[in-house]
Structures are given as C-alpha cells and as structure tokens.
C-alpha positions, 0 to 999 in steps of 0.5 A: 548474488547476494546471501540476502536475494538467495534468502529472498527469493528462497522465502517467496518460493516456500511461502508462494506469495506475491505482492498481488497475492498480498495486496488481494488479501489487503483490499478483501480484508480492507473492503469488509471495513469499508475502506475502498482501495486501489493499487498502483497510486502515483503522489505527487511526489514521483513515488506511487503507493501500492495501494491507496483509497479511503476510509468510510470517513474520508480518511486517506490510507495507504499501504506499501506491499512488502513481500521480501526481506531485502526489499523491506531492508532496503525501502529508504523512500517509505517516509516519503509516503507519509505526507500524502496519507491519514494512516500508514500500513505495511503490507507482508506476507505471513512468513515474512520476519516482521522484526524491523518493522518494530525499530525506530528506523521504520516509525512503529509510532506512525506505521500500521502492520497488515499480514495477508496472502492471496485469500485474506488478510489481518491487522496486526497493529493497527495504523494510528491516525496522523491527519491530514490538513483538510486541504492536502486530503481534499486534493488526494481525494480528488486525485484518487477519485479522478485515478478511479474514474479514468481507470473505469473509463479505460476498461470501459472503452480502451480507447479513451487511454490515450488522454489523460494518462497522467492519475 
C-alpha cells in the first residue's frame, strides 16, 4: 500500500466526505443559481462527467468531483473534459489540499474551483467562460436532455430501462 492511499483514505475518514456528499452540496449551491445539474454524464469521447447540465443561458458546465488527493494527482484524463463544455469546475471537499489546482498542469486559466460537503457548497474561483461552437453545444444539449428524459422515463416505469440504455 501506498504512503499516498493511507493518506487518502485518512483524510476522507476525518473529513466524512464523499463524492455523493460532494456532488449534493454542488447541485444545491448550482441549483440556487439556476444552473441544473445531473450526475454521471457519458461524452462521447468514452469518458463520463460527474456532473454535467446547463446554465440559465444554455451554457454547458461540467465538474469533476474530487474527493482524495491521490486520485487528483493521478486525474491524466480531466483534459478530455474540456471540449464537451462552456466552463469547467473541480468539485472538492473543504479539507482536500487545493494546492495543485493552482499549477500550469491543471490549467487554472481554464479550470473553475468549487468546495462543498453534503450540505452546501462555494465558488471559490469562478470558471471563466470558453465557449462552445454553437453546433457542438447544441449536440451536448440535446444529449443531456435526451440523458434527463430516459432517466425520468426509467424511475417512472422501470421497465422502459431495457431500450435505449445508450445516454
């Protein structure tokens, strides 16, 4: 075992937080601003955002959770992230060390930080805006919307999960 997992599972025992703690306090603080999130997206790429959803003006956001160090350390796959979104958040805890978000490797020009726990959450750098071209946003809207619709369709009738299972 690793210095860096002992440390890691150490911080999440003392602090409690988990990344559904997390992503709750996110969506409460995001929903208060009107922007409308959902978790577990997958891109087209082959990777899923943890959350993903849209802002009052159609701008698509999407924030990686984060709730251990070693695993923001050893995140090589966030940039794929960036061309499916108008503004990019990290997701941490409030004990989680902060510090590498602020160097070059993880774009603090490009990257927004939010800090929340199970209860609420805070901007703590706000994400600046890269936009989308308006066809590539008009597709991940239509994907999220399509995600949004089946997902209410399933918890409405679990029977309809068999088709269309592909968000």
């Amino acid at each position: 075992m690793s210095d860096s997992s002992a440390i890691d599972r150490a911080d999440t025992a003392q602090s409690g937080e988990t990344a559904v703690e997390v992503a709750r306090g996110i969506m409460r603080l995001f929903a208060r601003n009107d922007v409308w999130l959902m978790p577990e997206i997958p891109l087209r790429n082959g990777r899923r955002a943890d959350l993903m959803g849209l802002d009052p003006k159609g701008r698509v956001v999407i924030v990686e959770i984060k709730v251990q160090r070693g695993d923001l350390l050893g995140d090589g796959k966030w940039p794929d992230y960036l061309d499916f979104c108008d503004r990019f958040y990290w997701g941490v805890p409030p004990h989680l060390d902060r510090s590498p978000l602020e160097g070059g490797g993880y774009r603090p020009d490009c990257c927004g930080i939010v800090v929340a726990d199970g209860y609420d959450g805070e901007i703590v750098r706000p994400a600046p805006l890269h936009p989308l071209a308006a066809a590539r946003r008009k597709v991940e809207v239509e994907r999220l919307a399509r995600a949004a619709m089946r997902r209410m369709t399933v918890a409405a009738d679990p029977h309809c999960s068999p088709w269309g299972a592909a968000e």
